[in-house]
N, C-alpha and C positions, 0 to 999 in steps of 0.2 A: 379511588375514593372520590365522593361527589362532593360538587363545589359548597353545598351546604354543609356535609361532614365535614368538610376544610373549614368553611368558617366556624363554623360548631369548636373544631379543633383550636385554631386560632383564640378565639373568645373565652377557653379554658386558657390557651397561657395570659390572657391579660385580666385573669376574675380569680387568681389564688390556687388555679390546679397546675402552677406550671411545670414541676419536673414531671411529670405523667405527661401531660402533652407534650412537652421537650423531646422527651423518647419517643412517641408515637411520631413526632413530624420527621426526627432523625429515621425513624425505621421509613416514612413513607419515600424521605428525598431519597435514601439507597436503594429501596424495591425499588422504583419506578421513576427516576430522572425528571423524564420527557412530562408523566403527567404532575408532578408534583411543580415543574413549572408553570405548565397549564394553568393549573390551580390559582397559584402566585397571582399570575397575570391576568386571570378575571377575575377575581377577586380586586385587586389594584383599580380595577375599570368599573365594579359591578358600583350597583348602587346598596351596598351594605355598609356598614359604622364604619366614620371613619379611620378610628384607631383601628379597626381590624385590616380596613384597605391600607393604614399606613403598615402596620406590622406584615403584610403583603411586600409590599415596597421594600423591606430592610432585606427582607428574607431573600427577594431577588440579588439586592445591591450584595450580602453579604455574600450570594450562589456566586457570584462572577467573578469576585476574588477578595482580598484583605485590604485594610487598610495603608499597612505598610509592606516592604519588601523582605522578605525573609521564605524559609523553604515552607510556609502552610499557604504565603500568597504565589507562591509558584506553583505547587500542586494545584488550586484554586484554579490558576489562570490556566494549565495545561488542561485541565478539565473542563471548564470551558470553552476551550478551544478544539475540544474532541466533541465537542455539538455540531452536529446539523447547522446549516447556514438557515436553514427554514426556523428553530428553534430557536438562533440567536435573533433571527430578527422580530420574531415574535416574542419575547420578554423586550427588546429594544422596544419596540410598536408601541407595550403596551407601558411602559415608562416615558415615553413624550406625549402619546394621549395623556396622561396624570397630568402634565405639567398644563392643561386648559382645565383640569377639575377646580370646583368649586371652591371646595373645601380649601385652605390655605397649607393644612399640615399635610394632606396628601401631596399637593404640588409641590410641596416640598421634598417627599417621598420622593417623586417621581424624578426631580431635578438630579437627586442624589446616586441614584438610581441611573438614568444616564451617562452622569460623571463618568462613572466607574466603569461602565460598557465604553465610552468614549477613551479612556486612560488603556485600558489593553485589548481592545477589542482589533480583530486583525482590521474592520473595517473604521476602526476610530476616526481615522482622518473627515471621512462622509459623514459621520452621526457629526463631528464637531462642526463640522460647513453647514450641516443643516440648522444647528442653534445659531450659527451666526444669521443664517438667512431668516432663522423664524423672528431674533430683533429687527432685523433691518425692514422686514416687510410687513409685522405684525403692527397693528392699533390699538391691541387690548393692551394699557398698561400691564394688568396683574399678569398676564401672559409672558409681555415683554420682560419683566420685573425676573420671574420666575425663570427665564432662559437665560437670561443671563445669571442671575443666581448658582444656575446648573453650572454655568459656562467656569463660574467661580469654581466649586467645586473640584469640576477635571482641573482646573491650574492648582488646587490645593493635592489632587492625585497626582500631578505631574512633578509636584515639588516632592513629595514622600518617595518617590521612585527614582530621583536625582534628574531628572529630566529638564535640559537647559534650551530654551530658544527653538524656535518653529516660527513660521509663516503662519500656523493657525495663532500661537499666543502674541506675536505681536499683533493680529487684527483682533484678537481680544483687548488686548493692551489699548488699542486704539478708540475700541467701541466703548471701553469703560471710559477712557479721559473724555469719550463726547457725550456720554451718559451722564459724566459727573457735571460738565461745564451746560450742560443744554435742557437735560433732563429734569423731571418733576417728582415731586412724593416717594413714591416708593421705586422708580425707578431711578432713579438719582444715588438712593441709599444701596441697591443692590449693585450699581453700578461702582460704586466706594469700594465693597463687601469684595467685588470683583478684580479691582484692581490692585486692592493689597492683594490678594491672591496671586496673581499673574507679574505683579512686577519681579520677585524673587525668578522668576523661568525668566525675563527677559532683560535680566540685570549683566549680564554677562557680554551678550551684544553690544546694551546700551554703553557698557562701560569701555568696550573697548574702540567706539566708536569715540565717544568723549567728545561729543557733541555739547556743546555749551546752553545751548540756545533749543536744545533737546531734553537735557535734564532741569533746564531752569522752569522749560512751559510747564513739567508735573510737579516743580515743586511748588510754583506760581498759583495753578489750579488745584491745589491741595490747600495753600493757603486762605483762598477765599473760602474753600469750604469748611473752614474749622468755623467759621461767624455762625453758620447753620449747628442749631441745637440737634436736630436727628441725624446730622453728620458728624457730629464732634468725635465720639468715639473713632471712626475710621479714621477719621480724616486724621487726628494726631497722628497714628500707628502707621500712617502713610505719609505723614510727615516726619518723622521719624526714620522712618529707608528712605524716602528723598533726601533729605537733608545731609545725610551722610552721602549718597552718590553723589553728590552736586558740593562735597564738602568744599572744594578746590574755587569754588565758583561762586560761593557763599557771599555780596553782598551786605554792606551797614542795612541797607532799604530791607533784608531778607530778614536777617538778625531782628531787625524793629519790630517788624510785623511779626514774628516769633514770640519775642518777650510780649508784646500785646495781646495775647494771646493767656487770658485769666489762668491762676494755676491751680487744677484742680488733681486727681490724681496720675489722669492721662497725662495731663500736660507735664506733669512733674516725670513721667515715666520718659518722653519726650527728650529733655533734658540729662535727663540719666542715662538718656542711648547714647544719647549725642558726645556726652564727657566722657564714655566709654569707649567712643567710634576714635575719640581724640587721646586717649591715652593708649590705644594700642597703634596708632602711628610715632608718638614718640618714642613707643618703647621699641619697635620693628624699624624704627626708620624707614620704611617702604617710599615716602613720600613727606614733602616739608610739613608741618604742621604750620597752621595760619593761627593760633594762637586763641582760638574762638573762644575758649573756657575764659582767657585771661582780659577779652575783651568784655565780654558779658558779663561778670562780677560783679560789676560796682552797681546792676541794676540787679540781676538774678539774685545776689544774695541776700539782700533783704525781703524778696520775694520767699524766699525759700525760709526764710527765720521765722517770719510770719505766717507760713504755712504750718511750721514747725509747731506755734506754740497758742494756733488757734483750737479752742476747746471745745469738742461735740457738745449739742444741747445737753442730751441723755446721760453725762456720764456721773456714773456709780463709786465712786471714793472707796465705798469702804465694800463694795464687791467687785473688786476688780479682778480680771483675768488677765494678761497678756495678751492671750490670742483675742481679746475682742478688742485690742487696741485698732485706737481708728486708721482707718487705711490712711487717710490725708496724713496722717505726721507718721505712720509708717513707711511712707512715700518721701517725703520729706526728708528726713533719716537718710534712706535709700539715695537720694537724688545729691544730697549736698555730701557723703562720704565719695561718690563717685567726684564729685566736682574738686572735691580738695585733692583726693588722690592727682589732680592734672596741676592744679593751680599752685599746691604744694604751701609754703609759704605767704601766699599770698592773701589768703583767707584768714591767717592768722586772728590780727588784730580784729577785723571787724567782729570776727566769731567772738572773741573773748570778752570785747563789749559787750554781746550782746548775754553771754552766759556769768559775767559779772554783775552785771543789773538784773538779771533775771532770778539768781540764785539769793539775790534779797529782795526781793520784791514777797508779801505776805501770800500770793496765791500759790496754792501746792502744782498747780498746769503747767505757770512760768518755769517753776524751779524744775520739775521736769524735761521742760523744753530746754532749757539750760544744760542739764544734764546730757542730755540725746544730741545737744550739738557740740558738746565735748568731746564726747565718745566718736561720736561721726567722723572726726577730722583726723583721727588716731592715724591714720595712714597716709598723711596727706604730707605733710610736715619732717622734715628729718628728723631720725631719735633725736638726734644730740640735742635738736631745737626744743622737742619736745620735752626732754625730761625737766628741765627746771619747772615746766609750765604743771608736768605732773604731781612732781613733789608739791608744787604748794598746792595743789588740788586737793592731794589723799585728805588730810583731815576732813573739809567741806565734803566730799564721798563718804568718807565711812560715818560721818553724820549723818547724810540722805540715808544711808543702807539701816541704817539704826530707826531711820523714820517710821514714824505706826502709820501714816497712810502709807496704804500699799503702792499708789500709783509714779510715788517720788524714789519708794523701796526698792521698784526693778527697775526703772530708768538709773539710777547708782547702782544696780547690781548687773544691768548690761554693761554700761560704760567702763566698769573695774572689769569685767571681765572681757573684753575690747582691749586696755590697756595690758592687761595679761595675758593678752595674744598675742597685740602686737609689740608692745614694748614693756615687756615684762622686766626689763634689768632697772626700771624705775621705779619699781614696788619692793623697797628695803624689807629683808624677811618678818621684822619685827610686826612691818605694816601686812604681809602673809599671815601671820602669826593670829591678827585681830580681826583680820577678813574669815579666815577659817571657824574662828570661834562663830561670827554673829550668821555668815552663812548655815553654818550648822545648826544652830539652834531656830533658824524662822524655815527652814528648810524643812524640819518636821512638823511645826503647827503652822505655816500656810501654804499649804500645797501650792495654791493659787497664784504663787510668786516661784513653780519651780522651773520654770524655763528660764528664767532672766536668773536666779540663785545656779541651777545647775551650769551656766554657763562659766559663772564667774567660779564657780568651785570645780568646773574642768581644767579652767584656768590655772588654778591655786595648783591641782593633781599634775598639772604638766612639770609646774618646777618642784614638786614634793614628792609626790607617789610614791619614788624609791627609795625615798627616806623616812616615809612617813612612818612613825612610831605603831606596834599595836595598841597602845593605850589610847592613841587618835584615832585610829584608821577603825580601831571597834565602834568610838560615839559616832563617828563619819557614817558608817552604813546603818546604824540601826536608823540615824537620822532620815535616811534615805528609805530606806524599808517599811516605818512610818510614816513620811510623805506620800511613799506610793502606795502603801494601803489603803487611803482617803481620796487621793486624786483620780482623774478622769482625764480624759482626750490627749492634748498634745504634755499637759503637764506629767499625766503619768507617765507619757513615752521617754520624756526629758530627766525623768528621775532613776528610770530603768537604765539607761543607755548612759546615766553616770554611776551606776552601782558596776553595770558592765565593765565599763573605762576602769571604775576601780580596782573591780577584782582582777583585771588584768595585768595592770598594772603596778599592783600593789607589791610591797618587798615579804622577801621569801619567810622574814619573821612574822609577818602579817597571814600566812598559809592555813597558821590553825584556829585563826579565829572565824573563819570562811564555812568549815563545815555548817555549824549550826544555820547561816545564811541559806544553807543549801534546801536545809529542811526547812524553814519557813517559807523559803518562795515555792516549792514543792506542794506543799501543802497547801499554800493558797490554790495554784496553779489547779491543782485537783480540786479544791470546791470549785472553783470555775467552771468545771470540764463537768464536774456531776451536776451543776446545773444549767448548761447547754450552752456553755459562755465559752467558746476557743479561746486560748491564750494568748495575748499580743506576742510578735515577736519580739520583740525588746526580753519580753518574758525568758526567752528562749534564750536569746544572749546571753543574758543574766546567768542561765545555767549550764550554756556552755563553756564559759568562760569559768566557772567552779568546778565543775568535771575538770577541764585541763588543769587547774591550779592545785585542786587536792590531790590530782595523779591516783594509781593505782593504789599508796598504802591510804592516803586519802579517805579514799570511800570506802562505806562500810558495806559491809556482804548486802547488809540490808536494804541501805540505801541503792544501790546497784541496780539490785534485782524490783524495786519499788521504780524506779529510774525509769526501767527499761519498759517492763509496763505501761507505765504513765506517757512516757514519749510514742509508744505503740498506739494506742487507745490516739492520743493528740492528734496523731499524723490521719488516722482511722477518721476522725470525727471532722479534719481538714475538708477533706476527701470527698467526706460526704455532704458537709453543706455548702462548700464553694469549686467540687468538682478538680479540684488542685492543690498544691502541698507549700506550708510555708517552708521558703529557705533553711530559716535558722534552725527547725525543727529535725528536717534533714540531716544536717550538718551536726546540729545534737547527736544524734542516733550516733554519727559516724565518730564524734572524738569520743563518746562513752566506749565504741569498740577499742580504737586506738589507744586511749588509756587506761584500759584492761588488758590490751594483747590476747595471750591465750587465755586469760580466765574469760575471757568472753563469749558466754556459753549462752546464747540467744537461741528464743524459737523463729528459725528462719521460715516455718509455717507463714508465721503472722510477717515479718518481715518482708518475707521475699515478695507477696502478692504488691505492698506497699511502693518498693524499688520497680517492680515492675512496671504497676501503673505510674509513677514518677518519671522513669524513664521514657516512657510513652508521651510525655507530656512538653512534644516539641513547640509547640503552640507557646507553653510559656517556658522559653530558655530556661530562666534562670532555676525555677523548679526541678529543669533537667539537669540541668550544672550539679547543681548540690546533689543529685543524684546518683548524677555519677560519680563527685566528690565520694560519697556515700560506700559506694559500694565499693569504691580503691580503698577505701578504708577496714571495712570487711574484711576485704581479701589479705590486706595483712596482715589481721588479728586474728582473723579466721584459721586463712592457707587452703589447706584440703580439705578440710570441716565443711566449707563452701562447697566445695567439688559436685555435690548431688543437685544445687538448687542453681547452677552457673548454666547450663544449656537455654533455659527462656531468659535470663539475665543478659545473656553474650547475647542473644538473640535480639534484642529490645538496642542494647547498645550499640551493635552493628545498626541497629536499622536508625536508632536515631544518630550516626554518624552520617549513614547515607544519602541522610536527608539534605546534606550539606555541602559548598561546596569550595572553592579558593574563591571565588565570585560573592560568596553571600556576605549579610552585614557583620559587621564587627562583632557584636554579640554571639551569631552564630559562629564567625572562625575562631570566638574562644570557646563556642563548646565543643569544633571540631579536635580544637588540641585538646580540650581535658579528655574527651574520647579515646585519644589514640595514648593519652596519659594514661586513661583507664584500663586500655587492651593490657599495656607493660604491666601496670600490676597484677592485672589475671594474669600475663604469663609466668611473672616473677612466682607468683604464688602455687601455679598447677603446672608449671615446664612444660614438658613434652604431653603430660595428661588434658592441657587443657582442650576442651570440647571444639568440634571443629578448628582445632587448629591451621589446618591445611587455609581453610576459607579465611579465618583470621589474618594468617600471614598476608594473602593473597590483597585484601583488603585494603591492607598495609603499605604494601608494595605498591598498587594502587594510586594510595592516597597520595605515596614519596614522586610517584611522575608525575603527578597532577600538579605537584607543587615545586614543579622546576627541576626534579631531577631523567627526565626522560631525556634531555640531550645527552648526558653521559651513559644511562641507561641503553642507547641506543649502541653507543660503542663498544659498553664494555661489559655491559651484563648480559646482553645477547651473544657477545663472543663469550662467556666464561659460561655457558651451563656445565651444570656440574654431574658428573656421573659417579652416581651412589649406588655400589657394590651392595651385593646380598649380603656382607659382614659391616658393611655400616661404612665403610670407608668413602670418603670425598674426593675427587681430583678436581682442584680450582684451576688446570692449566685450560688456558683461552682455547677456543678453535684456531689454527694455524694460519695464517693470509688475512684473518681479521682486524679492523680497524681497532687501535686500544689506545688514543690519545686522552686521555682525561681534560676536560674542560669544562669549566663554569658554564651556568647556566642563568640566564637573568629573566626572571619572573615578575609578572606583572605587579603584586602585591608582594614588594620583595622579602618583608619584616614577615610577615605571614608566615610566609613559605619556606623562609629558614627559619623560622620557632616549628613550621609542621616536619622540615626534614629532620632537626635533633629531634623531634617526639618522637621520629617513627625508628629513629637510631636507636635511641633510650630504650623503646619499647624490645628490638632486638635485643641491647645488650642486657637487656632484664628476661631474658629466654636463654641467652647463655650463663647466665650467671645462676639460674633453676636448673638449668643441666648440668653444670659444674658439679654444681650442691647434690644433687641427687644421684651422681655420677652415670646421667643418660646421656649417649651418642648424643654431642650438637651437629651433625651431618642429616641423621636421623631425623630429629624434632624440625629444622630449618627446611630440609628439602634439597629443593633448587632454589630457594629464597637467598640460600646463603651465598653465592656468589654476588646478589646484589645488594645484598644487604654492607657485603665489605666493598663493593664500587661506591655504596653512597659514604660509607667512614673516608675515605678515600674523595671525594666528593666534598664532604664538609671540609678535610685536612684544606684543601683549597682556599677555604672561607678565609685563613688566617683571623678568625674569630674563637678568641680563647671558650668559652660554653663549648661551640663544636668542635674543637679539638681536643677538650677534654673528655668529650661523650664520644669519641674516634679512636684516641687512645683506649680509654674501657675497653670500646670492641677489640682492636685487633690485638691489643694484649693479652686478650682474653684468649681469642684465638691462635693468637701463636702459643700460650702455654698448652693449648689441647690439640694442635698440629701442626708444628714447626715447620716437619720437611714439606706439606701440602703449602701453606702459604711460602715458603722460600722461591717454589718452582712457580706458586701465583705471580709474586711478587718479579719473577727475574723476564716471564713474558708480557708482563705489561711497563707499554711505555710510563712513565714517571711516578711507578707503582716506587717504585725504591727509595725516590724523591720524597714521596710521602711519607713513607716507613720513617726515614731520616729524621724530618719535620717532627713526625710525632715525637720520638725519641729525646729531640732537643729539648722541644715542650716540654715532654716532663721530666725530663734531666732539673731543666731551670726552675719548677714550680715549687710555690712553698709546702705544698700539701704533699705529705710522705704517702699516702695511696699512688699519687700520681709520679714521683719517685719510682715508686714498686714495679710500677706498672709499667715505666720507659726502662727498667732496667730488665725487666719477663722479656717486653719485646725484644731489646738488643741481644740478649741472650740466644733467645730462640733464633733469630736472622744472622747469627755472628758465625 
């Protein structure tokens, strides 16, 4: 493709042709790499529209890898790293020329663009020396401004990759504190940009150095720059991680010039780091606390009152919203519930002053500020202290709540329900009783108040729910169903997500007022959908949580079958305008199976293609979570009904398992176990039929050394291969002269990796327990797996962790009722195989659970 077709291409995704171009660039980067970088990177250089050189610039930045770590930024970076050293330094080349472009938003590009070739690139150390050399030797501010900018950047890449302390980021560290004390304009400000960046990668050093006179010069030169207006914003945010590193070190002179420091929202965020830096020292003990919250008080809090109950020009009385409540006393809020949480008591009195004068004072702002600094302090104070101060409050609340202006209405409908969070044993039912009435009734005709109403009536739902009457619990939803007919943005979210709470929560006589709920949000839900509106998920909750409540006699044939349709088409239309699938919608699909069992007679036509591309969708975990949730779901409603559409299903599964690894992020190691969660259900479902099995087990087996069981694996499942007779038959006896001590194994990620060993145990004994059932050879189905499969039960037995000895027993119980004398002769040549058997047997001798009874008495039987 010619560089004018490229831009041609480019200028359709930014002029409204973009999914056509989208594809077209996707097909060109796979045909052809090498030139579709070309491209990239004259483009970036050439002299064509800006936005087109910058949309050049992303496309590079985003070619060389991800923003965060996970298995699409590893794929990313291994493919980059399978380039030519000629091609990577020509995208590098053509990303530092950007950063002398004229234009501001390419050098930006280009900075960006850098970074990230700097962050994993094999030669990152030399790109990162050469932006330090281009500040130190360059004269062009905007130049200067912009490498360093860059230089910011890779330290925000090197914090997303957990990347701690280098020679290069402390000479950043350095360059930025002499940029911030020495520098001008706009290099001053990128210098700021830079060093919040960089201090997180060089905090760890600094800290353990604990140098006095080292952490006081950045907090010192952070302080003067908070005086400067174009540095205000950084400059708190870095005073903010200074203050807290230097907590120990902390000065009156420090503290002064802090509180001097006007309070705006930053400033107030400032302070809410700082009261938080100081309550988790007292709660951890780590270190004495200096008492800073307790010293600052008597000047902060009036600062803070005052911020509290100053009133925007522009505000709207009688259209008010919530969400457009002004930042400054949402800050506020924010900052002094953090402060009492530390100070506790201490805040008491002046607070109460200030919301006893306030609450008579004739302005409706005051009375709210009043309100919001009651509520604030709820957690600050001990109950015991607190409740008298409540009771006499409730009356003056359920007055504000009763108020026709709105803005007085949810400020007494957060703080009640604040109080019904945290100290709910002070809200006598009677005063329940009258909160419920007036929430209900403004809950339907002013939407506009339903995040601050739905709070306080989550509230209400926690002490009531399962008492609630259906003669309440009917006006409670229609209230709600009304509300969120009329609303919009976070209010409708706030009204969904307490119908959700409701109907989950609601008692078992409350079940059959539910159906007709089902068809009204149904039917909304579908005018939505025929007019090209996707469904919130909240939507989705709403009906999944009524599928689970009405259960199978529940739903009607009709409803069902309208159900399943409509969640089809949803997921369909997901798909197709944002290329990815909501969760809840998923997760729908899957309890409508679940709670049908076998009548769940779906076109896995239209299904399957859905799960498919879902599974595929490792990019976005959680999509793929629910996917897989999804499809465990199936397979138990299903069973062998699945059987025909499970070969590209197991296919997509294995590969999005493979993607992963005991190293990856936390997100990822939970969708490695629901995976191997998900293999056990396919096997539980198809036994010995399921598709590739062989490669499945293998997988499996895999997965269990990778996560700490290859030290035993090495002793005693290489000695025990098993030899499987033309009639099916096993012999678990070890090879002779081999090593068979059983011993733990201590892995890196050690919770991981025993939550990945029971999955992958689970997953076997849900393949014996399909063989049982179907009465297929488990010698057969297993292999040569099964020898290791019973070192790792044996393995866990060790854990003395009741989960794994529970999921160890299953197994060998299992096994010893389907080959007693094979495991007796296992059991008599491995060293402390017997030991274990023992262990197990006691276990479930002593459990309260009669399964597990059953189970240690199969075994003893079988071994006696």
């Amino acid at each position: 493709m010619s560089t004018t077709a490229f831009e041609e291409l480019l200028l359709a995704c930014l002029c409204g042709q973009a999914q056509e171009a989208e594809l077209r660039l996707a097909e060109a980067e796979s045909q052809d790499t090498v030139q579709y970088l070309q491209s990239c990177a004259r483009l970036l250089c050439s002299q064509a529209q800006p936005r087109v050189r910058q949309l050049a610039g992303l496309l590079l930045k985003n070619f060389i890898g991800a923003a965060q770590e996970g298995g699409r930024s590893r794929r990313l970076v291994q493919r980059w790293h399978g380039l030519t050293a000629e091609v990577r330094d020509m995208v590098k080349g053509a990303a530092l020329q950007a950063l002398a472009d004229q234009d501001p938003g390419v050098r930006r590009t280009g900075a960006l663009c850098v970074a990230r070739a700097a962050a994993i690139d094999a030669d990152g150390d030399l790109l990162t020396k050469s932006l330090l050399d281009m500040v130190r030797a360059n004269q062009n501010s905007a130049m200067v401004a912009e490498s360093i900018r860059a230089l910011g950047f890779l330290a925000e890449e090197w914090s997303a990759r957990g990347f701690n302390g280098s020679s290069e980021a402390e000479h950043l560290q350095s360059l930025a504190l002499a940029g911030l004390k020495q520098g001008q304009g706009v290099v001053r400000v990128a210098s700021a940009q830079a060093l919040l960046a960089v201090l997180p990668c060089t905090a760890p050093a600094r800290l353990q150095r604990n140098n006095p006179s080292e952490l006081l010069s950045v907090l010192e030169t952070v302080l003067e720059a908070c005086s400067e207006e174009t540095l205000r914003s950084e400059a708190l945010q870095l005073l903010a991680h200074s203050a807290q590193e230097s907590y120990q070190h902390l000065a009156q002179e420090h503290l002064r010039k802090m509180l001097d420091v006007s309070l705006d929202v930053q400033a107030l965020a400032l302070w809410e780091a700082l009261a938080a830096f100081e309550l988790q020292i007292l709660t951890c003990r780590r270190e004495a606390s200096k008492e800073i919250m307790q010293h600052v008080m008597p000047l902060l809090l009036p600062s803070l009152l005052a911020a509290l109950e100053t009133q925007p020009p522009d505000l709207e009385q009688d259209a008010w919203l919530e969400e457009t409540m002004p930042m400054l006393q949402e800050a506020a809020r924010a900052c002094l519930a953090s402060v009492a949480k530390v100070v506790a008591s201490a805040c008491v009195q002046q607070v109460l002053q200030f919301v006893e004068s306030r609450l008579a004072s004739g302005f409706t702002w005051k009375r709210r500020a009043a309100l919001l600094a009651f509520g604030a302090i709820q957690e600050g104070p001990p109950n015991q202290a607190m409740q008298p101060l409540i009771s006499a409050a409730l009356p003056r609340l359920l007055d504000s709540l009763k108020a026709t202006i709105a803005i007085e209405a949810s400020a007494a409908a957060w703080t009640l329900g604040r109080i019904l969070d945290v100290n709910p044993i002070s809200v006598p039912e009677a005063v329940q009783a009258s909160l419920f009435e007036v929430v209900v009734i403004r809950l339907a005709k002013e939407p506009g108040l339903a995040e601050e109403l739905c709070y306080c009536l989550d509230g209400l739902v926690d002490q009531q729910a399962a008492l609630l009457e259906p003669r309440l619990f009917g006006p409670v939803v229609e209230s709600l169903l009304q509300g969120a007919s009329s609303a919009h943005g976070r209010a409708k979210l706030a009204l969904l997500r307490s119908l959700a709470e409701l109907f989950g929560r609601g008692g078992e006589d409350c079940v059959p007022c539910m159906a007709p709920c089902l068809s009204r949000i149904l039917h909304a839900a579908e005018a939505d959908l025929a007019l090209g509106r996707v469904p919130d998920s909240a939507v989705m909750s709403c009906m999944r949580a009524l599928i689970y409540r009405l259960g199978r006699d529940g739903l009607a044939a009709s409803d069902t079958d309208t159900l399943l349709a409509f969640l089809i088409r949803c997921l369909q239309a997901q798909h197709s305008h944002n290329k990815t699938f909501d969760e809840e919608s998923l997760r729908a699909l899957g309890t409508l199976a679940m709670t049908l069992g076998e009548s769940f007679n779906a076109d896995m036509s239209a299904i399957g293609p859905i799960l498919l591309s879902a599974l595929q969708t490792q990019e976005q975990p959680e999509a793929c979570l629910a996917a897989i949730s999804t499809l465990s779901d199936l397979s138990k409603a299903m069973g062998s009904k699945l059987l025909p559409f499970s070969p590209s299903l197991l296919d997509a599964l294995a590969a999005a398992f493979l993607q992963q690894g005991t190293e990856c992020t936390p997100l990822e190691q939970k969708l490695c176990l629901k995976a191997v969660q998900g293999f056990g259900d396919i096997l539980l479902a198809f036994g010995a039929d399921t598709p590739k099995i062989s490669t499945l087990l293998e997988i499996l087996r895999q997965q269990a050394e990778s996560s700490g069981h290859s030290q035993l694996s090495s002793e005693v499942y290489l000695a025990a291969l098993p030899i499987v007779a033309s009639d099916g038959s096993v012999s678990l006896v070890p090879i002779s002269g081999a090593k068979t001590t059983l011993k733990k194994s201590c892995p890196v990620n050690e919770d991981f990796c025993k939550r990945m060993l029971e999955a992958v145990l689970d997953a076997y004994a849900s393949l014996l327990q399909a063989c049982q059932r179907s009465g297929t050879s488990t010698a057969s189905a297993f292999g040569n797996t099964l020898p290791f499969a019973l070192s790792l039960a044996f393995k866990l037995t060790l854990e003395n962790s009741p989960s794994s000895m529970r999921l160890a027993l299953k197994f060998v119980s299992g096994l010893a009722a389907e080959m007693p004398k094979e495991l007796r002769a296992y059991t008599a040549s491995i060293s402390q195989a017997a030991a274990c058997i023992s262990k197990l047997v006691t276990f479930g001798t002593l459990s309260p659970k009669k399964s597990a009874r059953e189970a240690a008495r199969t075994l003893a039987r079988a071994l006696a």
